[in-house]
N, C-alpha and C positions, 0 to 999 in steps of 0.2 A: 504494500500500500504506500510506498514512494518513501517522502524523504520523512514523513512524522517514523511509519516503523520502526525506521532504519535508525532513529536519534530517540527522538520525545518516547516511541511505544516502548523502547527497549527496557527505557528505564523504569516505563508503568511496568510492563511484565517481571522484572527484577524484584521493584515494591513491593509486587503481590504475590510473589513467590519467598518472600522477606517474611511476610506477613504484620508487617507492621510499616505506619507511614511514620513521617518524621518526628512526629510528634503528635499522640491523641490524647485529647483532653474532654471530660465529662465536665459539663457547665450546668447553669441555668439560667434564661431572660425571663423578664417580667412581661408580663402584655394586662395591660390597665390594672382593674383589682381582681384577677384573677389568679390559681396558683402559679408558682414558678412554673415553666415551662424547659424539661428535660431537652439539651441538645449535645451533640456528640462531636468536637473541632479535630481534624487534621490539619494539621500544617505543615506549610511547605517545607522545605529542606534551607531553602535558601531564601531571595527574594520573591516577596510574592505581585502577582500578577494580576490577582482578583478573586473574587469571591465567589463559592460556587454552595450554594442551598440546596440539600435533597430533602424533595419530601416524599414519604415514605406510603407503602398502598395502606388500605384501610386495616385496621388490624395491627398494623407496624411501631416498630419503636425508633428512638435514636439509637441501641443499640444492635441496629439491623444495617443492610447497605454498606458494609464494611470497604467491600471493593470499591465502590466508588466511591468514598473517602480516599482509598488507599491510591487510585486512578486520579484523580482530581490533584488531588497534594503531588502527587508526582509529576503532574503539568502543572506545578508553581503555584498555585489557588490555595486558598483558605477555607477548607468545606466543611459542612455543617450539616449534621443531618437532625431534623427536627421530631421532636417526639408529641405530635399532633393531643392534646387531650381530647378533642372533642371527635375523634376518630383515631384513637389508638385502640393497645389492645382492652381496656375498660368500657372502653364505648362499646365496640365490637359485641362482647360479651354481654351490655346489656341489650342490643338490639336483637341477639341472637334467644336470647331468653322468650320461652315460647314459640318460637320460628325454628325453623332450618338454616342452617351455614348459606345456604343462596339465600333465602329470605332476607336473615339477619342483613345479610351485605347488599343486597339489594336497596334497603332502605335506607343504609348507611352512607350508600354513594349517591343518595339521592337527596340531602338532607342540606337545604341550602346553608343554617346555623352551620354543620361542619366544613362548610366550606368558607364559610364568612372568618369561625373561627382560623381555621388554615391559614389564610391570609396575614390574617393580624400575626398570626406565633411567627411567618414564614419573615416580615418585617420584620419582626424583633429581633430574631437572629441576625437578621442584614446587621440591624443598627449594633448588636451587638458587635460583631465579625468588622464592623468599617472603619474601628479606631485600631484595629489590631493588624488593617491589611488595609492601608490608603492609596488604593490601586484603583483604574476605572474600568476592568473588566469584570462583568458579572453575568452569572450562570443560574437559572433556575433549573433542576433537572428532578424529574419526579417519577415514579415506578404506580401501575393502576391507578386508584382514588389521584396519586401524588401527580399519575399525567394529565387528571384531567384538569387536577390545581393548577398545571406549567396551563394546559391549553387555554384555561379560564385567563390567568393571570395574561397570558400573551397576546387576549382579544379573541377569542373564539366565542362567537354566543350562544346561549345555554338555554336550557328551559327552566331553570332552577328559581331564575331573577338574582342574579349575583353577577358581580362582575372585577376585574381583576384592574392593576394598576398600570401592566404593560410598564414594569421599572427595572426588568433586566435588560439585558443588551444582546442574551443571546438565550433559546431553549432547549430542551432536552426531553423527549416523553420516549419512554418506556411502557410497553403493551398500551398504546391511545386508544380510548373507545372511538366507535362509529357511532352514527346517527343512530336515536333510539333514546335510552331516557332520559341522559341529561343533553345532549346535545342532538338541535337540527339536522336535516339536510343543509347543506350550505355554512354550516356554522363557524367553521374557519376560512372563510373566501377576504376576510381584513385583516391576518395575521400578515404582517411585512418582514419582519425580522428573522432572524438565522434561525432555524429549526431541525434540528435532527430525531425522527421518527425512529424506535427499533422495535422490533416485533420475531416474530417467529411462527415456524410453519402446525406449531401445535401450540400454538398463544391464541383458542377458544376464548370468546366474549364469556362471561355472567350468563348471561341467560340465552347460551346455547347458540350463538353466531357464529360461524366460522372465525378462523383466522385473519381475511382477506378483509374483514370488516375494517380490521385495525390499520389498514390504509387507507380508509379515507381521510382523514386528515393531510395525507400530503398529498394526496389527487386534488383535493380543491384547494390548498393555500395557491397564491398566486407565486409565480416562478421568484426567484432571486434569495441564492442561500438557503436553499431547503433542499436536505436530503432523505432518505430514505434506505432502512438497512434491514433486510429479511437473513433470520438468523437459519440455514434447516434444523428441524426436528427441534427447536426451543419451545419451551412451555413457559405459560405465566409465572409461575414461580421460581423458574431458572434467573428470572431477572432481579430476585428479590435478596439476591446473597447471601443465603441460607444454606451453603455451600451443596444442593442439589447438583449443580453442572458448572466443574470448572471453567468446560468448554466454550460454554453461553458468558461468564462473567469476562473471560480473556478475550471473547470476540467483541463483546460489546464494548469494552474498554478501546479495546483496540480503532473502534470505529466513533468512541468518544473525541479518543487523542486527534485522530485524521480530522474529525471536522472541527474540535477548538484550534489548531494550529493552520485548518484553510482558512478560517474565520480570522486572525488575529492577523495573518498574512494578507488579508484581500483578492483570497484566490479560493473560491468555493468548489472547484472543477474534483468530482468524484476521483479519487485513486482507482488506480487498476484493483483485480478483483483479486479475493480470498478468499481459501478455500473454506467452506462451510457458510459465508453469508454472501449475499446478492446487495450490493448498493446502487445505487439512482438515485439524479440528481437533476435540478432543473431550476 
């Protein structure tokens, strides 16, 4: 995959075979009067270059997402992963009470309140992270519930009535939903900015949609800096760093590193291809 591989991926794969970034740090930020809100810091090795926010799918904690922390830090960033309350693993459990595991998460990713709170926790941390790393590049990247935070926050519209601030500078979703409960047909046709979609060939929607659903999002953003990465044989949960599939964590990094380093360069043109995922770009 050109020149990131060959320099910047090398060192993400080192990182993660290290198993530890340069530095992780267990925090906490405030968001108005509510509890402290649990977040997870990597940091960079050396000078930092910006800041990068994961947030995590429904269910998830800050001590989830390890790889990309450990991915992120290694491309010079300050990353942060957030530990959602009003869609962690407590919420989860109680929307699950009485329901089934799809029930439960069904209403959970529906549930404008957990999205509104997201928001707020996902600023905190910025605000936290920006006296620590006075850098102007910034990253949201998010996993399920967390892609559909990146796609809200980056101007996609919803049917929830929420809506996002569009304050990073570049995206990241991880399994994006298609049209269907929270988002339109057309819903992302005003996203302008750098977006990179990942998915896989056994990454099933919630309620039962194929794979293929989870590109829509980059079929209707309008061209410029947006790519698209189909991982074979990855499942939704391979993206969740719960150490299921090495293979899914290292390619997806791999195709993190290629698009922050076309992105920072002004040169968004897809690398040649790798074995195990399909990228496209437009």
């Amino acid at each position: 995959m050109g020149h990131c591989l060959r320099r910047r991926c090398a060192a993400i794969l080192l990182s993660m075979i290290a198993g530890t970034a340069a530095g992780q740090e267990p925090a906490s930020v405030g968001v108005q009067d509510r509890k402290p809100v649990p977040i997870m810091a990597y940091s960079p090795g050396g000078g930092c270059r910006g800041i990068a926010i994961i947030s995590p799918g429904a269910g998830g904690s800050e001590t989830g997402y390890a790889y990309l922390g450990r991915t992120l830090s290694a491309l010079g960033f300050l990353a942060v992963v957030v530990g959602h309350q009003e869609s962690g693993r407590r919420a989860l459990r109680e929307h699950v009470r009485g329901n089934s595991l799809r029930e439960g998460l069904a209403k959970l990713i529906t549930d404008p309140e957990a999205y509104r709170s997201r928001f707020a926790e996902i600023a905190a941390a910025r605000r936290w992270a920006q006296p620590r790393c006075n850098a102007s590049e910034s990253v949201l990247i998010g996993h399920s519930m967390g892609a559909a935070t990146t796609m809200i926050e980056a101007g996609a519209r919803n049917l929830l009535g929420v809506s996002g601030a569009d304050a990073f500078n570049v995206y990241i979703a991880l399994s994006p939903q298609g049209a269907g409960s929270i988002f339109p047909p057309d819903a992302w046709s005003g996203i302008a900015k750098p977006v990179l979609s990942l998915t896989g060939t056994r990454d099933g929607e919630l309620g039962g949609g194929p794979w293929e659903t989870r590109t829509e999002p980059y079929g209707n953003m309008p061209a410029g800096c947006k790519w698209l990465g189909v991982i074979d044989g990855a499942a939704h949960l391979n993206f969740a760093g719960n150490g299921l599939s090495g293979k899914v964590e290292a390619l997806t990094s791999q195709a993190i590193g290629a698009f922050l380093e076309g992105v920072h360069r002004g040169d968004c043109r897809v690398p040649g291809s790798t074995p195990g995922m399909a990228l496209q770009g437009k």
